[in-house]
N, C-alpha and C positions, 0 to 999 in steps of 0.2 A: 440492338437495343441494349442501355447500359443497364446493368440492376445497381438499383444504391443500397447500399446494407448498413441499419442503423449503425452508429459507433460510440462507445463508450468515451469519453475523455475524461481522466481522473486529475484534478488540480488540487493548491492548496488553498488558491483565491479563484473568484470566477474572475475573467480577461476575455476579450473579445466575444464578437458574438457567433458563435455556431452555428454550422449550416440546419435548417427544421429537423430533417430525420433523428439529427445527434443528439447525444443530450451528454448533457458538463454537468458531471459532479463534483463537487467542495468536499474533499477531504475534512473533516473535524477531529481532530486527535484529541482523546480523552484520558487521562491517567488516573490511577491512584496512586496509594501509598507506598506500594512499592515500587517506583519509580522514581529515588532517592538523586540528588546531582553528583551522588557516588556514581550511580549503576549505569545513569546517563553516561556521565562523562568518561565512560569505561566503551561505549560504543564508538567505533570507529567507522558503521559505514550503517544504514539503514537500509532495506529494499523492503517498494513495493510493489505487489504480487498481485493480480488476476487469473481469478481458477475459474474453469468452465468444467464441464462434466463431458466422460467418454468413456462409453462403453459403462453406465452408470458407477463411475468411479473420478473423483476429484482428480483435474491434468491442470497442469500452468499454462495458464494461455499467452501469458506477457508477465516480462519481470523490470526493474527498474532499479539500479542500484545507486546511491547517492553518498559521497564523501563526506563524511559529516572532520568535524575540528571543534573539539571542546565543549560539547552539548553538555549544559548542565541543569535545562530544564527543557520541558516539553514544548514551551511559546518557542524556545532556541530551535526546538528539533523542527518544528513544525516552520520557521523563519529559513532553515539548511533545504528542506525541503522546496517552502517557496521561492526559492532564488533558482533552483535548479530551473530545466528548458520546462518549459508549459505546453502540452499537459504532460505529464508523468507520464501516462500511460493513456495510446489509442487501443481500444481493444474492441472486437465487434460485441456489440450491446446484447442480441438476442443470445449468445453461446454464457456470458458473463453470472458466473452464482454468489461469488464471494470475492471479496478484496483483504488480501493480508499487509500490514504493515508490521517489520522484522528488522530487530536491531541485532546490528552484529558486532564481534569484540575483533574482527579483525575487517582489512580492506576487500572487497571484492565479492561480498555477499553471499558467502559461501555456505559450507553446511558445517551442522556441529559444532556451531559458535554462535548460537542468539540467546541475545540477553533480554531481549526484547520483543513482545510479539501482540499484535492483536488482530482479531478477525472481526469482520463485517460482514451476514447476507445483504448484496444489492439488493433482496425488497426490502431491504430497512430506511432508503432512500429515503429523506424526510424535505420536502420542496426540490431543493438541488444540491441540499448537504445530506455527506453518507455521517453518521458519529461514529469512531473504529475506539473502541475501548481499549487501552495497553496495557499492559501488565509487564512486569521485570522481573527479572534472575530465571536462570538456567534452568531450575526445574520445572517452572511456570510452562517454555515453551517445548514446542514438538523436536525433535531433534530430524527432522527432514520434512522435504514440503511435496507436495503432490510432483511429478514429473512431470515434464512438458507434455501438452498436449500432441496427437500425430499431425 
């Protein structure tokens, strides 16, 4: 017998329709003020993050790194993002606590360079849109992110 295990799909638009167990969430990126089309267009690659808990401590369950070119506002950022493959990220649904969205100053989404960061708990889920709030500049965000999950 197969077991089916619910699945996370995170997008920027909803697209096709998912199988019942799954459920498709719409990314909404939200900014403020400090999210200038300086700070933007200082980002060279954005990754988004899935953390699950282990061993009651925050692990990455799946990450997603995305080339950006010349972001100078958040509709741009969020437009880099939509064009990427759909979904962003499959991730199994019941392990899933948090979703990070992270700009970074260099290619490859690495550590020690975001300019960029916002978090979201998935029970913030509001119909099939998560809202991830972003904030900019270096000291705003974490300067490492949970480890990959075992």
């Amino acid at each position: 017998m197969r077991m089916m295990l619910a699945r996370l799909g995170l997008l920027l638009a909803l697209t096709g329709c998912p199988a019942a167990e799954d459920e498709v969430v719409a990314l909404t990126l939200v900014d403020d003020a400090s999210c200038t089309p300086a700070r933007l267009m200082a980002l060279a690659s954005v990754s988004v993050e899935v953390y699950g808990v282990d061993d009651g401590a925050l692990c990455t369950l799946a990450r997603r790194c995305v080339t950006l070119d010349a972001v100078t506002t958040v509709a741009a950022l969020e437009a880099a993002l939509r064009a990427a493959m759909q979904p962003l990220i499959d991730a199994p649904l019941e392990e899933t606590r948090q979703i990070a969205v992270l700009g970074h100053d260099r290619l490859g989404c690495g550590e020690d360079d975001r300019e960029l960061c916002g978090f979201a708990d998935i029970a913030d889920v509001e119909g099939d849109a998560l809202p991830v709030a972003l904030r900019c500049g270096p000291a705003i965000c974490p300067d490492s992110v949970p480890p990959f999950c075992p």
